[in-house]
C-alpha positions in Angstrom: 110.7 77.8 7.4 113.9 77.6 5.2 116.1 75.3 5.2 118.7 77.5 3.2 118.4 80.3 4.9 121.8 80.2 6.3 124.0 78.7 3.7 126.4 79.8 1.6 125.1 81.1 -1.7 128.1 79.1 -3.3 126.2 76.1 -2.2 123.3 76.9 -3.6 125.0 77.0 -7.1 127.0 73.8 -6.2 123.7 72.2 -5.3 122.4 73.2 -8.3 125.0 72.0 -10.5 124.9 68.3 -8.7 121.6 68.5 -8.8 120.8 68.7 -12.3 124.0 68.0 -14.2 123.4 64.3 -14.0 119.9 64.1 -15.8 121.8 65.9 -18.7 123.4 62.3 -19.2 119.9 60.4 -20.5 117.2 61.1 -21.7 114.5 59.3 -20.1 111.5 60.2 -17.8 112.1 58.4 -14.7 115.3 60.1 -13.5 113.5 63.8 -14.4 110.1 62.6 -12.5 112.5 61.8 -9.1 114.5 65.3 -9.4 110.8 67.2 -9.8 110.0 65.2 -7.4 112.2 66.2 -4.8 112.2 70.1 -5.9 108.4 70.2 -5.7 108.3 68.8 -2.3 111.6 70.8 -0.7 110.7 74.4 -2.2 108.4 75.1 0.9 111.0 74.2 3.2 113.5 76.2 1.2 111.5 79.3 1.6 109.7 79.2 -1.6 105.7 78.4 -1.4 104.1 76.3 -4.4 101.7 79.0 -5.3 105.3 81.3 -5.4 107.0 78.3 -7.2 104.6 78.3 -9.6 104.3 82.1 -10.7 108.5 81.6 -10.7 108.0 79.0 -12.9 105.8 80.3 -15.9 108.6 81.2 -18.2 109.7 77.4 -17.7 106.1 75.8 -18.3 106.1 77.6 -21.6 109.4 76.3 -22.8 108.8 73.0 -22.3 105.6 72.2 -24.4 107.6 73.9 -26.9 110.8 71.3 -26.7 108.4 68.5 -26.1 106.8 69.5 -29.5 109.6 69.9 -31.9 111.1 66.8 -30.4 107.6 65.1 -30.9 107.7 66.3 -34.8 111.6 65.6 -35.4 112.8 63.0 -33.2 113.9 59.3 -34.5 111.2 57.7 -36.0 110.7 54.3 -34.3 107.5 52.0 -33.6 104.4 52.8 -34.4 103.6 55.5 -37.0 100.8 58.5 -35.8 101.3 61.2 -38.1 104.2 61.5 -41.4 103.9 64.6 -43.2 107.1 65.7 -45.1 109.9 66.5 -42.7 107.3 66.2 -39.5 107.2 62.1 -38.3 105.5 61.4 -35.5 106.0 57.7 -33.8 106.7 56.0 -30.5 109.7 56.7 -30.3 109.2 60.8 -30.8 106.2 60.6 -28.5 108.3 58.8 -25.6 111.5 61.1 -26.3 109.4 64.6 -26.2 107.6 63.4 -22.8 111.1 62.8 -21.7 112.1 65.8 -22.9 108.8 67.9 -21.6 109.6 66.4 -17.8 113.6 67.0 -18.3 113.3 70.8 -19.4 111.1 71.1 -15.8 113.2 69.4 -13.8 116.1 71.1 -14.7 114.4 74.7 -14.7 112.4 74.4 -11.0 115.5 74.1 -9.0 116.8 76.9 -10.8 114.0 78.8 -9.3 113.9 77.2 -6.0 117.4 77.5 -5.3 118.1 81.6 -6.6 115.1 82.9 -4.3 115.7 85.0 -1.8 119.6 85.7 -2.7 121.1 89.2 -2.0 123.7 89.9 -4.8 126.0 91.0 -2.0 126.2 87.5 -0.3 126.5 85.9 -4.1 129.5 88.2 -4.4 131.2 87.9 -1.3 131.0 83.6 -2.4 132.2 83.7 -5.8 135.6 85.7 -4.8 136.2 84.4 -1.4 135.2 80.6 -1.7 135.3 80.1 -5.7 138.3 82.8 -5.8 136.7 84.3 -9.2 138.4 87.6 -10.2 137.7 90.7 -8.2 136.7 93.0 -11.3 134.4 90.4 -12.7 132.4 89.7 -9.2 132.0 93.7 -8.3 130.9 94.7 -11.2 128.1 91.7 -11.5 127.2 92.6 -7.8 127.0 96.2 -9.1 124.4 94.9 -12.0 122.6 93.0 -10.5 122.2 95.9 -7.9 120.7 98.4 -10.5 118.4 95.6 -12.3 115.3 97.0 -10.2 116.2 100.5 -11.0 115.3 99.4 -14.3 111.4 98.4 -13.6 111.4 101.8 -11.7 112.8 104.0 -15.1 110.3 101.9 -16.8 107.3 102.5 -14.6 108.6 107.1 -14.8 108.7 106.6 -18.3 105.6 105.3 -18.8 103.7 107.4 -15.9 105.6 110.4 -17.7 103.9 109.6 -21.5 100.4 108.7 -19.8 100.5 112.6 -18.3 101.2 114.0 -21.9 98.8 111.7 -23.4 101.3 109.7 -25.6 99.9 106.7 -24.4 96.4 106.8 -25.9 98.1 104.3 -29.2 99.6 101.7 -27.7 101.5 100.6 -30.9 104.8 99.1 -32.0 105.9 102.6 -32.0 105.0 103.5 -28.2 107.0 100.3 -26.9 109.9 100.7 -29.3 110.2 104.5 -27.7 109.5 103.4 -23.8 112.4 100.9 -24.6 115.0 103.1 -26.3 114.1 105.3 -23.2 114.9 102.9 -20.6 118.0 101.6 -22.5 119.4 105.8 -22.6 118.8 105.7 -19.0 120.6 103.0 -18.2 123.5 103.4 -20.3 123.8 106.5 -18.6 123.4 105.1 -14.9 126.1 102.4 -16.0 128.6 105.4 -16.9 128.3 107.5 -13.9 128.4 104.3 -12.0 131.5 103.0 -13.4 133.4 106.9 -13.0 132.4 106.2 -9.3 133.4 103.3 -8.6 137.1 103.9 -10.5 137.4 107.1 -8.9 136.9 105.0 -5.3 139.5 102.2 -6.0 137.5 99.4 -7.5 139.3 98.9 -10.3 143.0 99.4 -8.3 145.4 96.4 -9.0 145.9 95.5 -5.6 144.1 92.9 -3.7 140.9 93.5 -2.1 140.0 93.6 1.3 136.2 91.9 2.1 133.9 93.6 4.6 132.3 90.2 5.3 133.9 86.6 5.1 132.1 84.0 3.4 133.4 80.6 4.3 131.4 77.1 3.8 130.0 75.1 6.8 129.5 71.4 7.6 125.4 72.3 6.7 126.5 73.8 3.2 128.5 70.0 2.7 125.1 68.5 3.8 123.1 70.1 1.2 125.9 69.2 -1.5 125.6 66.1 -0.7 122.3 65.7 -0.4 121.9 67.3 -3.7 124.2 65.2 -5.4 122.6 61.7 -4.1 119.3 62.7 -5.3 120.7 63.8 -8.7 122.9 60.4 -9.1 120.5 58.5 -7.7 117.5 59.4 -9.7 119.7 58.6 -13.0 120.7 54.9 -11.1 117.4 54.2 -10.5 116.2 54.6 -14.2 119.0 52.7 -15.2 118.1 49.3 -12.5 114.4 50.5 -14.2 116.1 50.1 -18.0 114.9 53.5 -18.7 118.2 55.2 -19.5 118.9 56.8 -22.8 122.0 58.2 -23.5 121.6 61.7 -25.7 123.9 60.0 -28.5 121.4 57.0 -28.3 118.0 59.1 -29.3 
């Protein structure tokens, strides 16, 4: 089942943005626990499993010890005192603000990777210059991008098969990955050039307007999940304010 399966792609982003613009306003674990909340328990029904959720998510659940940590060591010292060590201070205050923090960086991240699965670069395309009117150039030439981005894992994967044959793979060093990388990065450069010389020579970058094969238009369903979006983003930060658990960032 998924729920998003027919919208817009521009709604996605919109959602997004609603979403998880509001728990940028305070720091404070209540409003970030609703938002996780909601993603945790919508991403099967938006086409993304928890087991799939989770393997999306990785990058994220590194990220966030890490903020939760330095906000631990350098945050406003207030309350009680655990640990003082030169510039590190570790209180209350720090503790409650890096939890916040730990729960915030999550909640803004899994929606992220809820919302941008199962996407084609087309669709995304189509969206930003026909509902968002962003400029032609600029959207063609991302669609184009993101098109060769898994050509890239393929040149990798050559590349690599290509040194194991020769044996220069036995010393897996520095060395090796610096080489496999320049490799890939000549590659694409010169996949980017002949990609560009055919897409000038077949009018992309003409001055007139173009012409879309497919029209991408929002739908009462796309206003639904805007909306829906948006309420549980302003909501969760209302709630932690009735709760007294807003902080503003200029408050911390």
């Amino acid at each position: 089942m998924n729920l998003l399966a027919t919208v817009n792609p521009v709604t996605r982003i919109l959602a997004l943005m609603v979403l998880t613009t509001p728990l940028l306003v305070s720091v404070d674990v209540v409003s970030a626990v609703i938002v996780l909340a909601f993603t945790v328990l919508m991403a099967p029904l938006c086409g993304v499993g928890w087991w799939r959720l989770a393997k999306r998510s990785v990058p994220i659940l590194i990220a966030a010890p890490l903020a939760a940590i330095s906000m631990a060591l350098f945050g406003a010292p207030e309350g009680r005192s655990y640990l003082e060590f030169g510039v590190f201070h570790v209180t209350d205050n720090s503790l409650s603000l890096a939890l916040a923090i730990l729960v915030r960086v999550i909640a803004i991240g899994l929606p992220v990777m809820v919302l941008s699965a199962n996407v084609d670069p087309t669709d995304v395309g189509d969206g930003l210059a026909q509902v968002l009117r962003l400029p032609q150039r600029f959207v063609v030439a991302s669609v184009a991008a993101f098109r060769l981005v898994g050509l890239l894992r393929d040149d990798l994967n050559s590349l690599a098969q290509a040194r194991r044959a020769r044996g220069l793979s036995d010393h897996r060093g520095p060395r090796y990955y610096f080489s496999l990388a320049f490799g890939v990065l000549v590659g694409a450069l010169r996949r980017a050039g002949k990609l560009s010389t055919a897409m000038e020579a077949r009018g992309f970058g003409g001055p007139r307007r173009r012409t879309w094969a497919r029209k991408s238009q929002l739908f009462t369903r796309d206003y639904v999940v805007i909306a829906v979006c948006a309420a549980v983003g302003i909501g969760a930060v209302v709630v932690a304010a009735l709760l007294g658990y807003v902080r503003f960032f200029g408050v911390v």
